[in-house]
Backbone and ligand atoms as CSV (ligand in chain L), in Angstrom:
chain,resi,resn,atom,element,x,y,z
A,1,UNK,N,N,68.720,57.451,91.585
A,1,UNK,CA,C,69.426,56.985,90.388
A,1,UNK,C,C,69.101,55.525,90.117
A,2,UNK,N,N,68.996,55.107,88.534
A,2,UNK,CA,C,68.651,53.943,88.559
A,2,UNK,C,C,70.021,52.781,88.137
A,3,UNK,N,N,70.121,51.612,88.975
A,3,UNK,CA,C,70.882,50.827,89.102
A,3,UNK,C,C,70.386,49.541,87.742
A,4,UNK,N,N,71.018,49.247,87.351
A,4,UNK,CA,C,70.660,48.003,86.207
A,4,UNK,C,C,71.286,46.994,86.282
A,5,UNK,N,N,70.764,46.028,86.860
A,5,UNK,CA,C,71.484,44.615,87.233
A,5,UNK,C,C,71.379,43.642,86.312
A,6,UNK,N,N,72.603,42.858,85.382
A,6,UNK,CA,C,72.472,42.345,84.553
A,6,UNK,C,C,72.811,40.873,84.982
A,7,UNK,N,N,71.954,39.775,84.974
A,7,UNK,CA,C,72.667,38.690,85.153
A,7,UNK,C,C,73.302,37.667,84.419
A,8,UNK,N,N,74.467,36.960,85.283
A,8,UNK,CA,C,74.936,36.578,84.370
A,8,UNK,C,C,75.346,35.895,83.318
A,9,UNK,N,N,74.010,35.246,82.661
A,9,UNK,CA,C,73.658,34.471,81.545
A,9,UNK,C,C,73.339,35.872,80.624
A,10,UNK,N,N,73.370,36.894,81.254
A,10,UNK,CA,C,73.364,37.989,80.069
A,10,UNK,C,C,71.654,38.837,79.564
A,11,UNK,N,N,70.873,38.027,79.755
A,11,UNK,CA,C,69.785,37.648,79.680
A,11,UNK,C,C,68.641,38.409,80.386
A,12,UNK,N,N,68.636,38.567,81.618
A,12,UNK,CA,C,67.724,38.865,82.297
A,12,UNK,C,C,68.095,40.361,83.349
A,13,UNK,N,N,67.824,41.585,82.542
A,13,UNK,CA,C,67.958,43.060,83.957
A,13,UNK,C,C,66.991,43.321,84.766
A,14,UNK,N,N,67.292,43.628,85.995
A,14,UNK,CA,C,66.990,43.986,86.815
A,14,UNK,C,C,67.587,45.316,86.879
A,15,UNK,N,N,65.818,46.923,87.247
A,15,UNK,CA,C,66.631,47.824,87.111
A,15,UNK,C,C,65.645,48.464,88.468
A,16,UNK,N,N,66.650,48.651,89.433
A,16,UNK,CA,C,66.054,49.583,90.517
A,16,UNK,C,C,67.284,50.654,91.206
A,17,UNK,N,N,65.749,51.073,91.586
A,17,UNK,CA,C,66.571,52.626,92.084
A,17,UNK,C,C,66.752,52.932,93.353
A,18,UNK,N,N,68.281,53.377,93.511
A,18,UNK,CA,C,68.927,53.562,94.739
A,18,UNK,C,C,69.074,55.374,94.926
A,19,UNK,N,N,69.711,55.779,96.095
A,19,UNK,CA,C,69.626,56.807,96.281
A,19,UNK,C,C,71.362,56.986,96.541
A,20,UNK,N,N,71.650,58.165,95.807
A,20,UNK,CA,C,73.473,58.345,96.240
A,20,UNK,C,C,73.808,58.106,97.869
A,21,UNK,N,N,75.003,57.755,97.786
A,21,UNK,CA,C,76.030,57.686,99.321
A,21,UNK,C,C,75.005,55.873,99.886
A,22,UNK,N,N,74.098,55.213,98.460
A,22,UNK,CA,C,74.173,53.910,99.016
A,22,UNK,C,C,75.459,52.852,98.961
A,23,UNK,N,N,75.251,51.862,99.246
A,23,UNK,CA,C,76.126,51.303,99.054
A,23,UNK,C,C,75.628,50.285,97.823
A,24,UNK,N,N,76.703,49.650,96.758
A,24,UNK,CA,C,76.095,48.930,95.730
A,24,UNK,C,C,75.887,47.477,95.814
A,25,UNK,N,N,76.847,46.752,97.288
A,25,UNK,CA,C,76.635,45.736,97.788
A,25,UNK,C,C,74.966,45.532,98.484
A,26,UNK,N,N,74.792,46.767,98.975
A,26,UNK,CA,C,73.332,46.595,99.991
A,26,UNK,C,C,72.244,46.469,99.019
A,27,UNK,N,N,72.641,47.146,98.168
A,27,UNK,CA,C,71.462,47.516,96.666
A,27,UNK,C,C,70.954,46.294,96.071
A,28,UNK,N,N,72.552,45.200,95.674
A,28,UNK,CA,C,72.477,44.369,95.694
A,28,UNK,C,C,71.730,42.652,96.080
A,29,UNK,N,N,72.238,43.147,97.512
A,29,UNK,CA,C,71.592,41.962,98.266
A,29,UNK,C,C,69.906,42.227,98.567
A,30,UNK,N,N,69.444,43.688,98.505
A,30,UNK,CA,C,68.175,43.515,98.906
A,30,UNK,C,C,67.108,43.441,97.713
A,31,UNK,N,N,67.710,43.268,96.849
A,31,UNK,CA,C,67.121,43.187,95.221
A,31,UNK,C,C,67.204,41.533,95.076
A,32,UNK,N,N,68.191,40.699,95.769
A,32,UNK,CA,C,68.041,39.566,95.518
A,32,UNK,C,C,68.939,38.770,95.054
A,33,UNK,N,N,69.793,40.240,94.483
A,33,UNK,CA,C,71.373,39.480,93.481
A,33,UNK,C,C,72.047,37.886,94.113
A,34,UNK,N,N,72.821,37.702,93.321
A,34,UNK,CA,C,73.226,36.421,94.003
A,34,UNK,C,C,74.893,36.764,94.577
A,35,UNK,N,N,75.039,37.591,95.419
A,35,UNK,CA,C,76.107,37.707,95.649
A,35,UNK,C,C,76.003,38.152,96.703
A,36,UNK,N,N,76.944,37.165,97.624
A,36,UNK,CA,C,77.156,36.540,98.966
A,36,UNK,C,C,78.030,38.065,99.896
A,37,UNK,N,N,78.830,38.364,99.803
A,37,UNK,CA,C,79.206,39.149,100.281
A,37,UNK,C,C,79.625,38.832,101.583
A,38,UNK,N,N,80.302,37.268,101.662
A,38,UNK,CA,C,80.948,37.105,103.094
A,38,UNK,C,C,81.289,37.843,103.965
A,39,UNK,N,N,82.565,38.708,103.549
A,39,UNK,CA,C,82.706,39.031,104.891
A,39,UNK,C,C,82.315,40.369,104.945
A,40,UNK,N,N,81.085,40.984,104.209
A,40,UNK,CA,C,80.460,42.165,104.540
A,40,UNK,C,C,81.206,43.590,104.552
A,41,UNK,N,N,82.021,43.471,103.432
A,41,UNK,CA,C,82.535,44.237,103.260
A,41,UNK,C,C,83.693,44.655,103.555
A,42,UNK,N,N,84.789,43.537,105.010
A,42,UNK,CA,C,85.970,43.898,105.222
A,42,UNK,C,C,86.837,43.722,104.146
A,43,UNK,N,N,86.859,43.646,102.898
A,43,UNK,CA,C,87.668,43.244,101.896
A,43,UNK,C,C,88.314,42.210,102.337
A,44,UNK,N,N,87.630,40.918,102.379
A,44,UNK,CA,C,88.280,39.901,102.760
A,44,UNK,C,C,88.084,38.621,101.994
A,45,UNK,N,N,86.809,38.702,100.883
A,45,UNK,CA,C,86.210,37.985,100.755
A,45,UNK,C,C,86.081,37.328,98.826
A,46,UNK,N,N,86.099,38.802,98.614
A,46,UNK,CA,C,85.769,38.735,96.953
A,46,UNK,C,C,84.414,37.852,96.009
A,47,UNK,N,N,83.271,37.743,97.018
A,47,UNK,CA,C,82.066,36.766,96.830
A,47,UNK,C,C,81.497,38.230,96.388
A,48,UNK,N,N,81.756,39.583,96.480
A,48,UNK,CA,C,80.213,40.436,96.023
A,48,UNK,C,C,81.616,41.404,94.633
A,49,UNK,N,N,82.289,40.374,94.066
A,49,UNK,CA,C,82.753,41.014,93.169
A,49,UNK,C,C,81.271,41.236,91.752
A,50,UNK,N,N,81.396,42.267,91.140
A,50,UNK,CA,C,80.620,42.610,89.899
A,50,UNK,C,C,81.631,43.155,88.741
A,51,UNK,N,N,81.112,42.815,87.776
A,51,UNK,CA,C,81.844,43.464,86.165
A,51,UNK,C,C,81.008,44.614,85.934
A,52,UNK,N,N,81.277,45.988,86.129
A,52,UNK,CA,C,80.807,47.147,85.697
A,52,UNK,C,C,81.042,47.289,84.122
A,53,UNK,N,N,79.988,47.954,83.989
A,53,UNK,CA,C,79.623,48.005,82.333
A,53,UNK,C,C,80.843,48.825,81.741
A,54,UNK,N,N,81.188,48.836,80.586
A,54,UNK,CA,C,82.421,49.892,79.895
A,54,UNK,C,C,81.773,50.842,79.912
A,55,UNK,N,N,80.635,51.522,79.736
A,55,UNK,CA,C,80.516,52.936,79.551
A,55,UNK,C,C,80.545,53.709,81.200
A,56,UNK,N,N,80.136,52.667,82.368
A,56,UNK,CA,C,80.282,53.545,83.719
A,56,UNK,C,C,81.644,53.266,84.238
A,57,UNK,N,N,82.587,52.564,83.822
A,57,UNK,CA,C,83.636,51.765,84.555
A,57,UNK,C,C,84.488,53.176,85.101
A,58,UNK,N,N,84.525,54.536,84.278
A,58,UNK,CA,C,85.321,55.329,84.101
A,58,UNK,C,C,84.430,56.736,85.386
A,59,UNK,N,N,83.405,56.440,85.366
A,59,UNK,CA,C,82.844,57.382,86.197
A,59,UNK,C,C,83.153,56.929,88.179
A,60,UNK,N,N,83.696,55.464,87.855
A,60,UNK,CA,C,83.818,55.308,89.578
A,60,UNK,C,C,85.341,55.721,89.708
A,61,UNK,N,N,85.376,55.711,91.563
A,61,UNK,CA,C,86.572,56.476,92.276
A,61,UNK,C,C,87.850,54.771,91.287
A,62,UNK,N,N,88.569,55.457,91.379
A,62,UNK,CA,C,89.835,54.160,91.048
A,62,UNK,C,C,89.608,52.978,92.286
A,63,UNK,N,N,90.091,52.245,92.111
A,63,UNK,CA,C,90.132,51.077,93.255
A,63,UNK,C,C,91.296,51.282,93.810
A,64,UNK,N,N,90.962,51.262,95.369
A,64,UNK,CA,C,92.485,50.716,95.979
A,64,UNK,C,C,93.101,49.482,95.724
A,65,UNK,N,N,94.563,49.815,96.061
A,65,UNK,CA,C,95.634,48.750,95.765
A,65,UNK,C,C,94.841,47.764,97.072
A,66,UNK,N,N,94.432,47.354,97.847
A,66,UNK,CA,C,94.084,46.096,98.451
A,66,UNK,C,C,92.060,45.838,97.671
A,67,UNK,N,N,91.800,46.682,97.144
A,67,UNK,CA,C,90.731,46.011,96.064
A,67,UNK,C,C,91.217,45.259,94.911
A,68,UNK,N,N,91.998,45.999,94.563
A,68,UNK,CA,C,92.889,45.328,93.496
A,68,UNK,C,C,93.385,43.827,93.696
A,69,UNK,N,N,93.973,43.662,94.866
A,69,UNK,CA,C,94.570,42.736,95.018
A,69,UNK,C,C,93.607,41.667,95.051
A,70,UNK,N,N,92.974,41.915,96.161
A,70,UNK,CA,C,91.041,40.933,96.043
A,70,UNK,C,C,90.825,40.696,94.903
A,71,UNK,N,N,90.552,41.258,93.997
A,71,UNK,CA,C,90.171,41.088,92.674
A,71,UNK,C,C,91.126,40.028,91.992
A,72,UNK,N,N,92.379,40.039,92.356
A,72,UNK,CA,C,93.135,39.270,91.202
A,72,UNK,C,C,92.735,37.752,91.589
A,73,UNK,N,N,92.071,37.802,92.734
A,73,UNK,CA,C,91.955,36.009,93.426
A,73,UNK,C,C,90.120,35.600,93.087
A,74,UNK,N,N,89.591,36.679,92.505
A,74,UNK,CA,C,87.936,36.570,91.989
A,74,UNK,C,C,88.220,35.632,90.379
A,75,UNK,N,N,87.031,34.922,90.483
A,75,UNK,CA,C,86.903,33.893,89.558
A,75,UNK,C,C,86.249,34.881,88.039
A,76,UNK,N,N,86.449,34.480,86.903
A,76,UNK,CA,C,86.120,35.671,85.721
A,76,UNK,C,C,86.306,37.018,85.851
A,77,UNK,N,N,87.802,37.369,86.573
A,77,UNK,CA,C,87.648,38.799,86.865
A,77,UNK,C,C,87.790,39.468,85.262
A,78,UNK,N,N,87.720,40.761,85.195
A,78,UNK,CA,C,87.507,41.512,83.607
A,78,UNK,C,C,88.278,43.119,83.794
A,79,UNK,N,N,88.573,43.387,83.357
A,79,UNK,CA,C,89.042,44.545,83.531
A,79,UNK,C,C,88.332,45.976,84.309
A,80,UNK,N,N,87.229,45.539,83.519
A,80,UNK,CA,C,86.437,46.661,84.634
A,80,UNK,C,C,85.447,45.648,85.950
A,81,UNK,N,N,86.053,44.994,86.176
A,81,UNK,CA,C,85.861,44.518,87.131
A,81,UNK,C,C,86.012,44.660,89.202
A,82,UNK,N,N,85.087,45.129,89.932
A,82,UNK,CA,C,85.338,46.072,90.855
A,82,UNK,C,C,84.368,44.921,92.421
A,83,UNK,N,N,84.670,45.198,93.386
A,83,UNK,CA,C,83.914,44.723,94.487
A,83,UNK,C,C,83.483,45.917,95.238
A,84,UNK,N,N,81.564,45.056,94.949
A,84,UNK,CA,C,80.715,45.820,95.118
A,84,UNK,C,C,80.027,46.937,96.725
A,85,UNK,N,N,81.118,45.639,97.546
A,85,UNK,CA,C,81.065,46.144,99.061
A,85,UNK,C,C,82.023,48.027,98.832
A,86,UNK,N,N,82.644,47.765,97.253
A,86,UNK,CA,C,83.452,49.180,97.878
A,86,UNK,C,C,83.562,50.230,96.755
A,87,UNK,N,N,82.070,50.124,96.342
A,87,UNK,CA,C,81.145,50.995,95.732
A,87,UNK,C,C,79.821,51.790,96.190
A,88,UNK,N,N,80.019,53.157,96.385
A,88,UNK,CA,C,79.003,53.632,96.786
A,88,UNK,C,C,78.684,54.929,96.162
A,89,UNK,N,N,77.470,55.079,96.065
A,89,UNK,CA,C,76.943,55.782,94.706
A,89,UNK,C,C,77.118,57.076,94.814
A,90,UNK,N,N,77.557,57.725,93.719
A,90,UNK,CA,C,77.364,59.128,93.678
A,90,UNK,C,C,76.329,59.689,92.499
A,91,UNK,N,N,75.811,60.854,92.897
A,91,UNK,CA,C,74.662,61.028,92.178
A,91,UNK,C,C,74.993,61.361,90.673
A,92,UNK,N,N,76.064,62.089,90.332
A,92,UNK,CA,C,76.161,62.333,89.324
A,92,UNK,C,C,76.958,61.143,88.496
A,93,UNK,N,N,76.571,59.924,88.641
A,93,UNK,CA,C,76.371,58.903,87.827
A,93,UNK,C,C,75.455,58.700,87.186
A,94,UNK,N,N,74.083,58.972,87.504
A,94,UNK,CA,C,73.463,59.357,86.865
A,94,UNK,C,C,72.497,58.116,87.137
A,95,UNK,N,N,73.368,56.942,86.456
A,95,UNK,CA,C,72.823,54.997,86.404
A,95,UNK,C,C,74.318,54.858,86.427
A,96,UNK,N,N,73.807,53.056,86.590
A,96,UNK,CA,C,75.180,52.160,86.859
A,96,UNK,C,C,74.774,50.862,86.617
A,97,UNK,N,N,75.371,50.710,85.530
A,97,UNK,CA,C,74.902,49.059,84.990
A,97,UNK,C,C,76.121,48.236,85.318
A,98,UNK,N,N,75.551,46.746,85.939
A,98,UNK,CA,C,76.870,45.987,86.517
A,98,UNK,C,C,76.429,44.534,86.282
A,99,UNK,N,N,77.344,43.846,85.490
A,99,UNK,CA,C,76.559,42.232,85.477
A,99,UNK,C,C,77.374,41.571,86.902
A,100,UNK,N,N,76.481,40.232,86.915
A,100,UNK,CA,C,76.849,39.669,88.016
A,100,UNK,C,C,78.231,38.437,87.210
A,101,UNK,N,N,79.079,37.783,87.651
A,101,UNK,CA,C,79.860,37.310,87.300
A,101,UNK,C,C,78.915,35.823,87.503
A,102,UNK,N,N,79.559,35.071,86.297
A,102,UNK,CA,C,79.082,33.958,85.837
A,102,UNK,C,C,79.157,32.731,87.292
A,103,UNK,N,N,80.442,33.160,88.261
A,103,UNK,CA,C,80.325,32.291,89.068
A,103,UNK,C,C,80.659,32.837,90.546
A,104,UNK,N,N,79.781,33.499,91.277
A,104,UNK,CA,C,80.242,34.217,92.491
A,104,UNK,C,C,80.690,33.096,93.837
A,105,UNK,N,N,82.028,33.095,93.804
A,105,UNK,CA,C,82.244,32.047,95.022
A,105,UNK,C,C,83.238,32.498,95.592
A,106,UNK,N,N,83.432,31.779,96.874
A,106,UNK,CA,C,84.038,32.640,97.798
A,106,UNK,C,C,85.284,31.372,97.601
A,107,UNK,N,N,86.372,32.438,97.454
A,107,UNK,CA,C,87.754,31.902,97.451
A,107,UNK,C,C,88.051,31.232,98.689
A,108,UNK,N,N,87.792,31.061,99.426
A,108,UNK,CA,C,87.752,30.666,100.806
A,108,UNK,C,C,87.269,29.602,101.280
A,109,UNK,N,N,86.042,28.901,100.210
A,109,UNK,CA,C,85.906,27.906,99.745
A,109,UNK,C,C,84.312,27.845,101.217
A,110,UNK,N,N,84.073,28.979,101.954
A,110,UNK,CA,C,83.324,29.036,102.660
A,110,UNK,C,C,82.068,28.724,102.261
L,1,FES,FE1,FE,83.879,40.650,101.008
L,1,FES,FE2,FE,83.275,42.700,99.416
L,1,FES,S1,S,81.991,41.626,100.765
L,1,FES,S2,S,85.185,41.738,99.707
């Protein structure tokens, strides 16, 4: 499936292809994205938050209430806004377009 990475001046996609049951953080980091992903996924961190596009926002699992909560402490969060450590692909998505947020930093100040 192909992944479409939008960055976030809006400007410039990046579109590569992952295989379902990846993860969208790993997809991420080995493509180059700029998102840190401190603490690797324990939901601790909110550095590999992404803004999923409106037309896929509805095809992912809901977020848990402690993603949620992460999220409310991410800098430009958006409504369809999700962390990417706790996204992992299913095939019948088909694609998944996700911009990167204008300022990925770790609340933590790490
Ligand atoms: Fe830290 Fe996703 S990598 S919350």
């Amino acid at each position: 499936m192909k992944i479409r990475f939008v960055a976030a001046d809006g400007d410039s996609v990046r579109e590569v292809e992952a295989a379902a049951g990846e993860r969208l953080l790993d997809i991420a980091q080995a493509d180059g994205q700029p998102l840190e992903g401190t603490c690797e996924g324990q939901m601790a961190c909110s550095t590999c938050h992404v803004i999923v596009s409106e037309e896929d926002f509805g095809k992912l699992p809901v977020a848990s209430a402690d993603e949620d909560d992460l999220l409310d402490l991410a800098a430009h969060v958006t409504r369809t806004s999700r962390l990417a450590c706790q996204i992992w692909l299913e095939e019948e998505w088909g694609s998944l377009t996700v911009r990167i947020p204008s300022e990925a930093r770790d609340m933590q100040g790490r």
